[in-house]
C-alpha positions as a Markdown table, in Angstrom:
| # | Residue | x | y | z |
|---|---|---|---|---|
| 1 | Unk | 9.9 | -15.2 | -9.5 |
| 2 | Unk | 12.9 | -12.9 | -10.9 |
| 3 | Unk | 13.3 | -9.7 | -9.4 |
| 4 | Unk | 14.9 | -6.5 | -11.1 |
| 5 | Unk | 18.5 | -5.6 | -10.8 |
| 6 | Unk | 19.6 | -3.5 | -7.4 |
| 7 | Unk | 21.0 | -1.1 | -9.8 |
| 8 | Unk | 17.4 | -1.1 | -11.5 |
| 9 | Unk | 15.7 | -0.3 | -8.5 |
| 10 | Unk | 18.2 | 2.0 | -7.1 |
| 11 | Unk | 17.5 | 4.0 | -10.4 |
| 12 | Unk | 13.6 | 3.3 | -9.8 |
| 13 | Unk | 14.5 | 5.2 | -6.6 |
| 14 | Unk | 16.4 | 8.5 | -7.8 |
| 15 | Unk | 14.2 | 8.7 | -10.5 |
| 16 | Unk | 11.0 | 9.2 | -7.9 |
| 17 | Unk | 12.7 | 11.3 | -5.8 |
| 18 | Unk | 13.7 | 13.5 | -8.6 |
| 19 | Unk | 10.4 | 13.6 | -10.1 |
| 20 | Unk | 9.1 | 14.7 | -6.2 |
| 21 | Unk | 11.2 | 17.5 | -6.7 |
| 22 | Unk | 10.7 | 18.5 | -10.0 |
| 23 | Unk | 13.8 | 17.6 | -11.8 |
| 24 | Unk | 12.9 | 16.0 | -14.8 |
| 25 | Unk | 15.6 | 15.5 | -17.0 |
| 26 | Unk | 16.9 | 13.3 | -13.5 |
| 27 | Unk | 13.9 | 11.4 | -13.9 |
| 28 | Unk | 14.4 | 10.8 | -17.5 |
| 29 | Unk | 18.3 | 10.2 | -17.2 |
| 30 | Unk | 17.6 | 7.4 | -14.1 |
| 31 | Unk | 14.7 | 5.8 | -16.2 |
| 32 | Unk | 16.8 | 5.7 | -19.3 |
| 33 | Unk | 19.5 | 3.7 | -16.9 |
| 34 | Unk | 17.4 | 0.7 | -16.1 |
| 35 | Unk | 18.0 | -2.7 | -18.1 |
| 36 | Unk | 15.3 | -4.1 | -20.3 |
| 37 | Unk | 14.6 | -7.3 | -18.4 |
| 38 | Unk | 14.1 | -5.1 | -15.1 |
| 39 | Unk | 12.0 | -2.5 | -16.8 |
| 40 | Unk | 9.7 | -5.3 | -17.6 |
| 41 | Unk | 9.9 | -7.1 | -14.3 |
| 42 | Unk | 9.0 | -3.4 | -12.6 |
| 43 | Unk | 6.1 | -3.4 | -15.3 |
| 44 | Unk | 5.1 | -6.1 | -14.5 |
| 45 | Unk | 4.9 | -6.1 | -10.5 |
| 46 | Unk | 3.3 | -2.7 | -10.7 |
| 47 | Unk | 0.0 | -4.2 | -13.0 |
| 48 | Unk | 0.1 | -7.0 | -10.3 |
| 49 | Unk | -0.8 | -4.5 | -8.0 |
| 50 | Unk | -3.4 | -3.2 | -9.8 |
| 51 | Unk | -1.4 | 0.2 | -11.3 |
| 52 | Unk | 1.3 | 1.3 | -14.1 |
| 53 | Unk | 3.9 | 3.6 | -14.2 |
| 54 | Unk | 1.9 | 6.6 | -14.7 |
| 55 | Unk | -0.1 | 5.9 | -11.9 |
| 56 | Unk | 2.7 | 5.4 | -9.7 |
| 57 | Unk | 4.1 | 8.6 | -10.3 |
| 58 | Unk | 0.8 | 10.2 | -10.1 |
| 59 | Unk | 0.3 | 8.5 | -6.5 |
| 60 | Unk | 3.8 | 10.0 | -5.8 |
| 61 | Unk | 2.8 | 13.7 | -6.8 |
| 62 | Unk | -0.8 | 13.3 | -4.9 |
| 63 | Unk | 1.3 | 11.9 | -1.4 |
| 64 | Unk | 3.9 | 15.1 | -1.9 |
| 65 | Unk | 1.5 | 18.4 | -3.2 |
| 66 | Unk | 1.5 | 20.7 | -0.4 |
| 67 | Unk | -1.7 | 20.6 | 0.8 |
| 68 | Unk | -3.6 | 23.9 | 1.6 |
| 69 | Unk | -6.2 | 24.6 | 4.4 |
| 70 | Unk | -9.5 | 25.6 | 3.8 |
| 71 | Unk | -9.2 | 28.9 | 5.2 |
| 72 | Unk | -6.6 | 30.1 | 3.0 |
């Protein structure tokens, strides 16, 4: 099976960690870096496991909200 470019996911990469911190036009720069073919490879892996795009980055801003305890 091909796999995406290092450069692809190394984008993939800054472009979650900047979206974990809020930066967005990061996230849009490092998403607007990654070739087709790997774009589509990443798509595709990600409905493999049952998910898409979206609901990778909303998994990613669920695991890093500050949580808040109950007696706050």
């Amino acid at each position: 099976m091909p796999e995406p470019s290092l450069m692809a996911a190394g984008y993939l990469r800054d472009a979650l960690t900047a979206y974990q911190r809020g930066e967005t036009s990061t996230v849009i720069a490092a998403l607007m870096c990654i070739d087709e073919a790997s774009w589509h490879l990443i798509q595709t892996r990600l409905a493999q496991l049952a998910g898409s795009f979206p609901e990778l980055l909303e998994d990613v801003h669920e695991t890093t909200r500050p949580t808040t305890s109950p007696e706050s």
